[in-house]
C-alpha positions in Angstrom: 216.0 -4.9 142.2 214.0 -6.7 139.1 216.2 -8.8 137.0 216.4 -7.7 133.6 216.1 -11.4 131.7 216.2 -10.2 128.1 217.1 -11.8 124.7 221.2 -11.0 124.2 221.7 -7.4 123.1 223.5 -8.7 120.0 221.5 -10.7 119.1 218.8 -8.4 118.6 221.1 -5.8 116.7 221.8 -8.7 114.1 218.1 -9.3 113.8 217.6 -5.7 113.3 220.1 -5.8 110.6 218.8 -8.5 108.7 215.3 -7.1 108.9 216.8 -4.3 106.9 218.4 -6.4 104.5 214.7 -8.6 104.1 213.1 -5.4 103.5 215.0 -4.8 100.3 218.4 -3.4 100.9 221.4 -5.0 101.5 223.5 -5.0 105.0 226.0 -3.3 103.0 223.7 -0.2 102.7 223.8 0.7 106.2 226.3 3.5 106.6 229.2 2.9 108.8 228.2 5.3 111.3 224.4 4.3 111.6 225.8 1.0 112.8 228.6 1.8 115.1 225.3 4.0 116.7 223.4 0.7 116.8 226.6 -1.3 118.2 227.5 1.4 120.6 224.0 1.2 122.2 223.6 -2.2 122.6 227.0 -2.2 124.6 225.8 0.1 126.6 222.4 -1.2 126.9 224.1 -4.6 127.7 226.7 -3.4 130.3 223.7 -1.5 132.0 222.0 -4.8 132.3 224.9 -5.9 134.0 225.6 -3.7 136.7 221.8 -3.4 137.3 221.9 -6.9 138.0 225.1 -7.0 140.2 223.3 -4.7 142.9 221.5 -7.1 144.0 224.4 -9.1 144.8 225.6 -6.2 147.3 225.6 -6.9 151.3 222.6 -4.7 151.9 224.2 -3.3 155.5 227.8 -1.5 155.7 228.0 2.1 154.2 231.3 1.7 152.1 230.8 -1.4 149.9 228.5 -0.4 147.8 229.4 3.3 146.8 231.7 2.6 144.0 229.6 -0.1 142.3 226.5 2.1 142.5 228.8 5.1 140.8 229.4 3.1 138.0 226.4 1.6 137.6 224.9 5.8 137.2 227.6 6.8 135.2 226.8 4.0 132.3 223.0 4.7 132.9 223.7 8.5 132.0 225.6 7.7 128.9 222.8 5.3 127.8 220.1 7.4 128.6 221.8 10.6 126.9 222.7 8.4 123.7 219.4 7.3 123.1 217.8 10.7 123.0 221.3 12.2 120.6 220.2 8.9 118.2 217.0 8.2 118.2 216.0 8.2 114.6 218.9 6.1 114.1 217.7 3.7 116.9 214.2 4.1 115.9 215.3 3.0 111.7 218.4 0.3 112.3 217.5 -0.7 115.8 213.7 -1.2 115.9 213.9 1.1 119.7 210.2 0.9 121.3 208.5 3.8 123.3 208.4 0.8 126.2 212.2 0.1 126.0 212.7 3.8 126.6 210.4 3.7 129.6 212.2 0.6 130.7 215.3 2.8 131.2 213.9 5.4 132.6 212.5 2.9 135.3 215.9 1.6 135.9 217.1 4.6 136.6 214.4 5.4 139.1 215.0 2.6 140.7 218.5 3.3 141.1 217.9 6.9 142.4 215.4 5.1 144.9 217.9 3.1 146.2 220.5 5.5 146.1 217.8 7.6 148.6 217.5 4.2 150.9 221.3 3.8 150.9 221.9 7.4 151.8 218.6 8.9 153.5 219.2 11.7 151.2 215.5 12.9 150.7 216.7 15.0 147.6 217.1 11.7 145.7 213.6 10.7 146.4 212.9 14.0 144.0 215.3 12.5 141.4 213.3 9.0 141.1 210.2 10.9 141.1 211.0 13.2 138.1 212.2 10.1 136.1 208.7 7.7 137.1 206.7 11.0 136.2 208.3 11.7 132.7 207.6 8.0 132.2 203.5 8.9 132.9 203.5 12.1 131.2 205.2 10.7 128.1 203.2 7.4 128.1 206.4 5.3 127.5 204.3 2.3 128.3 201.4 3.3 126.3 201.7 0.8 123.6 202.3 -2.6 126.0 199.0 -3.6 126.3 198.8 -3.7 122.3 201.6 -6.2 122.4 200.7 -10.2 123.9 203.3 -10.3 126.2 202.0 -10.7 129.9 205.5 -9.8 131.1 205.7 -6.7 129.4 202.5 -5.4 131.4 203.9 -7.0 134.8 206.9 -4.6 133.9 204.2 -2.1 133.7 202.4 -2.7 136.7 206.0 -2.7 139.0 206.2 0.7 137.8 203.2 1.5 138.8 203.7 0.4 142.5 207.4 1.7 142.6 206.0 5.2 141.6 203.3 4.6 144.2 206.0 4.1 147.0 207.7 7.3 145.9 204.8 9.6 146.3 203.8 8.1 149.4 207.3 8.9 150.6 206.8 12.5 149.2 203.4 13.2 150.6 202.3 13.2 146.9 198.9 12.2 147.9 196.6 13.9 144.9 199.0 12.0 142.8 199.3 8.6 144.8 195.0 8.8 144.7 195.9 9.1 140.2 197.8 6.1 140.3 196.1 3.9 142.0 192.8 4.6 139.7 195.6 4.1 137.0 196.8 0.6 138.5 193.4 -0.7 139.3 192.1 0.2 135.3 196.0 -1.4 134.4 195.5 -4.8 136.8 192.0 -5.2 135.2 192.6 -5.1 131.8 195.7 -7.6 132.2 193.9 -10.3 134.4 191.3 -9.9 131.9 193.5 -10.5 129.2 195.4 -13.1 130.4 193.7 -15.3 132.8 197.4 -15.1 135.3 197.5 -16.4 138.7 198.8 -13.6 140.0 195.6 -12.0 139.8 195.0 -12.3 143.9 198.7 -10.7 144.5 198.1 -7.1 142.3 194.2 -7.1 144.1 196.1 -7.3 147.6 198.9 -4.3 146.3 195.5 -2.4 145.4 193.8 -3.4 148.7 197.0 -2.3 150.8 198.1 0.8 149.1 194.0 1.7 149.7 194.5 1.1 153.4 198.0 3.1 153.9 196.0 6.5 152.0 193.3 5.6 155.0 195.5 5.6 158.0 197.6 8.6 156.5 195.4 11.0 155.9 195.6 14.7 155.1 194.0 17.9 156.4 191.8 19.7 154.2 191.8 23.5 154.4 188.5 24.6 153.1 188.7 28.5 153.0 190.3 28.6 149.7 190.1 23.9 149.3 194.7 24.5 149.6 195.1 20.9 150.5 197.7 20.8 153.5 199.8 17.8 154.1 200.8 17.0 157.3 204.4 16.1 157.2 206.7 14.0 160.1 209.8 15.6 158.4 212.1 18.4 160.1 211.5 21.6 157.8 213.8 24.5 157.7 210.7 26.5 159.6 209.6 24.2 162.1 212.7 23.2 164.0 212.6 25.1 167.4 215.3 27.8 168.1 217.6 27.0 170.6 216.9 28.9 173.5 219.7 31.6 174.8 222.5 29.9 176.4 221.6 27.2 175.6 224.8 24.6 175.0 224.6 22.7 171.4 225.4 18.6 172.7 228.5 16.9 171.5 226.8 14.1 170.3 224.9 13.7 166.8 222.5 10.9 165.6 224.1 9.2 163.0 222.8 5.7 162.6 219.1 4.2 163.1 217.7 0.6 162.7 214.0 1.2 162.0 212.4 -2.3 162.6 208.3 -3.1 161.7 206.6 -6.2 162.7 203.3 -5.8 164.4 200.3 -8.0 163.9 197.5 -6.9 161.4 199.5 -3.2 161.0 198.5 -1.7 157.8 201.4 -2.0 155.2 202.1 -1.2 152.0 204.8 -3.2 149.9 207.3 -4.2 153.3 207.0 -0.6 155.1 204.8 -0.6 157.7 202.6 2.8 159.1 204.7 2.9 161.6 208.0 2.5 160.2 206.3 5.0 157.5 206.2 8.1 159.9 209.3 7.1 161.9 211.5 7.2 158.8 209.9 10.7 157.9 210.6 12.2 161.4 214.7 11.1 160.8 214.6 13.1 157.8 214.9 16.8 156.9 212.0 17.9 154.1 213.7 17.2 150.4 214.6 20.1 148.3 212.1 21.5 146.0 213.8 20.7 142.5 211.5 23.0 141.2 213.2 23.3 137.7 213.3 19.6 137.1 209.3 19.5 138.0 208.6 21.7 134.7 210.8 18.9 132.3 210.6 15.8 134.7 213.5 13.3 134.6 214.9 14.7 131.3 216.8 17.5 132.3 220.2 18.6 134.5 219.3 20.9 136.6 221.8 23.8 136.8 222.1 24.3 140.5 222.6 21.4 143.1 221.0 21.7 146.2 223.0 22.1 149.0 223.2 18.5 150.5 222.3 18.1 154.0 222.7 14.8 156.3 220.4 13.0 157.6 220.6 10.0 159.7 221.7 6.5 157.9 218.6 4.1 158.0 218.3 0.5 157.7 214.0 -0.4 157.1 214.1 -4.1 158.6 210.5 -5.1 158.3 210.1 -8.5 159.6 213.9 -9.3 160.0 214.9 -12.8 161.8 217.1 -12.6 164.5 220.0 -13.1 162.9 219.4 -10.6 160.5 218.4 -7.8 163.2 221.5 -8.8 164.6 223.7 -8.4 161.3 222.4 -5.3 160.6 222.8 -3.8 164.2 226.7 -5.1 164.3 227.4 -3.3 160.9 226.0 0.2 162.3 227.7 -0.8 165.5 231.1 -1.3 163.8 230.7 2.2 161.4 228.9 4.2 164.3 231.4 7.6 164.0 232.9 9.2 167.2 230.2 11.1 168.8 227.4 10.1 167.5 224.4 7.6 168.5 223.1 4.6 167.0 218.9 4.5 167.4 216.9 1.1 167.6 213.1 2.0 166.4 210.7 -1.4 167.5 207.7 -1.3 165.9 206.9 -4.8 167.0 204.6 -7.5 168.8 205.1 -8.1 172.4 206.6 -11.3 173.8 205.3 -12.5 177.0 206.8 -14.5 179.5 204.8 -17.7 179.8 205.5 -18.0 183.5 206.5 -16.9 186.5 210.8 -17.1 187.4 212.7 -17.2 189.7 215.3 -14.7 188.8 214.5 -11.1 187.3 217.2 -10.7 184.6 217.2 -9.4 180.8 216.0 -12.4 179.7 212.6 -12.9 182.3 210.2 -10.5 181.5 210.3 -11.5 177.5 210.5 -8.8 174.5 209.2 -7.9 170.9 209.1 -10.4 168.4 211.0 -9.4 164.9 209.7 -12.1 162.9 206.2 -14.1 162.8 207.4 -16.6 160.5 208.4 -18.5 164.3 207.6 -22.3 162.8 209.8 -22.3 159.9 213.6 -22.2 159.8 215.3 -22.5 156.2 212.1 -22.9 154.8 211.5 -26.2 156.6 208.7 -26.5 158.6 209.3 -27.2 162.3 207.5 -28.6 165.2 206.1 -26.6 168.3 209.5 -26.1 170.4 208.7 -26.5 174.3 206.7 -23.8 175.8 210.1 -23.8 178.4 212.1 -22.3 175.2 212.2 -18.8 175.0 210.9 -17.8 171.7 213.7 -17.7 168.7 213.4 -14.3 167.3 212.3 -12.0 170.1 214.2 -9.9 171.0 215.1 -9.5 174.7 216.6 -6.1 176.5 219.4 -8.6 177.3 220.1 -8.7 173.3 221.0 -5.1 173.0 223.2 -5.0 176.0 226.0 -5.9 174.1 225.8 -2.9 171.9 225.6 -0.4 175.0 229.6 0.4 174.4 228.3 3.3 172.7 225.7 6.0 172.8 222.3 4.3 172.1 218.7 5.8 171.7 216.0 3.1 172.0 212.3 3.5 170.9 210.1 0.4 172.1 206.2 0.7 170.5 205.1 -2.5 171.3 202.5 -4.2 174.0 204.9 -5.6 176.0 207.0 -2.4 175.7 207.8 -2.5 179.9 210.2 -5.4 179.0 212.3 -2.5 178.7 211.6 -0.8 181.6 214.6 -1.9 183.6 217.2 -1.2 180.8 220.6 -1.8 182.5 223.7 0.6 181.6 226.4 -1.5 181.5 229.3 0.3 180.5 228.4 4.4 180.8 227.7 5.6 177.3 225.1 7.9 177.0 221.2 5.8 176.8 217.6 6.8 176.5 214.6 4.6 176.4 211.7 5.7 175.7 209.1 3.4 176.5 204.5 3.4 174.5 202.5 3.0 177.0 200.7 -0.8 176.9 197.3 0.5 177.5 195.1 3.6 176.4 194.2 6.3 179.1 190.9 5.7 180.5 189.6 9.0 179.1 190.9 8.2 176.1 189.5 4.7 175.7 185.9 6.2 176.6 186.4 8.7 173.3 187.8 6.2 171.1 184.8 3.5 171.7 182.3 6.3 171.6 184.3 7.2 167.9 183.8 3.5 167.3 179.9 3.8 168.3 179.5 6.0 165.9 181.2 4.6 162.8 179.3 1.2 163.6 175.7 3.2 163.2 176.7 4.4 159.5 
């Protein structure tokens, strides 16, 4: 969450109202109810500050902590949102409200629904930040920041931007993803231009990596009547097989799912990786098309809900120490219902033994490391450890023994996936491991370097 450092909200009504005063009427002038309007949104505008603030305070693992804070926090952004479009000639006259300031709450509240979607895998909410970030576009709330010489003011422009960016991605938005990024780039050269920052190299790289994800996810172009089809990972309502006659429905349901990214060079965009990308996608049912809210984006209740339908609780670890991973995976563990399974994705870079032992046990044959950062602990730099030590955040089958006492689904994608080869059942429960290979088929390997020929001669 971006803090929201602002001047004081009254302190800016009181500047307002001597402005009006300076300008030749008196603060007397100002009918009663015009300024309780002004007062009434600045308490509102203050409190949302507030709350927006306090969610970054908020364990991000455990399912229950949160809920009631994040309920508030959208119930004051309604009535501030809804207030400013029943006053805004009043706001616009006593208050001095900007076109940006309006886009600034409409970002907020994408943000929130964002979250709110990360927090609850409900895909329907990814619709609701979407409908907010593209009224902000369509209505050019930002329009007027680059007039103003404030540097922040278009660094609040260009987050929007890339949050926007992430949403699309996550909705297989691509025409529109392709639109903002020409949009960013114009955006990201006009304001190092301008203002000569140092943050020029970090909003190059955003461009450089959101350029790469588009490559490495592409789309499939029907040409008969150019319908552009995008290839979804997400369950739909028509794809899901039928079950087959006689076929008896299992008593256990996936409920939980760690989904953890940390392989070497892996393209990326913002901290999801490709691969943590299409596995979040294939644990979620296609959103709802809001099709009502698409006509009037953002601004509008729409009149029928729809029908909410659960998906899987995620937690996106990308690049998580070990004592991070192993937070997050004792708070599933802990709120894991009856009957259902807790999944471990690892998206990650192999660990290798560096010699030979004498004993074969879940701690020999090495793992996949969770975090690359391996010299620095607390910030501090550290010295080379032993090559006897066993490497401080790999993760080692051993490691998820532990968390065996219940139904556990394990995905290994990594080049030392056969680390997990002999995963032991200690204690029963229901486990799969399923295991990427470490090396490409041979006839595969042939097609791929011929592919790779042939891109070298162009």
């Amino acid at each position: 969450f971006e803090s929201t450092e602002e001047p004081k909200t009254w302190q800016q009504t009181e500047f307002a109202l001597k402005q009006i005063m300076s300008s030749g009427g008196a603060e007397d002038d100002i009918p009663q109810a015009e300024r309780k309007t002004v007062t009434d949104f600045c308490y509102l505008l203050d409190k949302s500050k507030q709350l927006f603030n306090g969610l970054r305070d908020l364990p991000q693992y455990g399912q229950k902590q949160w809920q009631s804070y994040f309920g508030r926090t959208f119930d004051v952004y309604t009535k501030l949102w809804k207030f400013q479009q029943q006053h805004r000639q009043v706001l616009d006259n006593r208050y001095g409200l900007k076109r940006w300031q309006i886009g600034e709450i409409a970002s907020k509240i994408g943000q929130l629904y964002y979250h709110y979607y990360l927090r609850t895998s409900e895909t329907s909410y990814l619709n609701e930040a979407f409908s907010f970030y593209s009224a902000i576009r369509q209505r050019s709330y930002y329009s007027q920041v680059n007039k103003e010489d404030r540097p922040e003011l278009v660094v609040k422009k260009l987050r929007y931007y890339a949050r926007f960016i992430v949403v699309c991605l996550l909705l297989n938005k691509m025409d529109v993803v392709k639109d903002l990024v020409k949009e960013l780039s114009d955006e990201i050269e006009d304001y190092t231009h301008r203002f000569n920052t140092e943050d020029q190299v970090e909003w190059n790289l955003v461009l450089q990596e959101v350029a790469a994800f588009i490559e490495a996810d592409p789309v499939m172009v029907l040409n008969d009547d150019n319908t552009i089809v995008i290839t979804s990972n997400r369950l739909s309502e028509t794809g899901a097989p039928l079950l087959e006659q006689g076929m008896i429905v299992g008593q256990l349901a996936l409920a939980d799912a760690l989904i953890i990214g940390n392989c070497n060079n892996q393209v990326k965009f913002s901290e999801l990786t490709i691969d943590m990308f299409r596995m979040l996608q294939a644990l979620e049912r296609e959103p709802m098309n809001l099709a009502s809210q698409m006509n009037k984006p953002g601004m509008q209740e729409s009149t029928e809900k729809p029908a909410r339908r659960e998906n899987p609780h995620k937690y996106l670890l990308y690049k998580p120490t070990f004592s991070q991973l192993y937070t997050f995976l004792a708070a599933s563990f802990k709120e894991l219902p009856a009957n259902s399974v807790l999944l471990i994705y690892l998206s990650a870079t192999g660990v290798f033994p560096s010699g030979r032992s004498d004993s074969e046990g879940p701690y020999d044959f090495g793992g996949v490391l969770t975090n690359s950062n391996r010299d620095v602990i607390n910030g501090d730099a550290i010295h080379k450890r032993n090559q006897s030590y066993k490497e401080m955040h790999c993760l080692h089958p051993g490691d998820l023994y532990p968390f065996t006492r219940k139904p556990l689904f394990i995905i290994v994608d990594s080049s030392n996936s056969v680390a997990y080869k002999n995963f032991t059942n200690l204690f029963g429960q229901p486990l799969v491991c399923l295991l990427s290979p470490t090396a490409y088929p041979k006839a595969l390997q042939e097609v791929l370097g011929k592919q790779h020929e042939q891109m070298c001669k162009k």
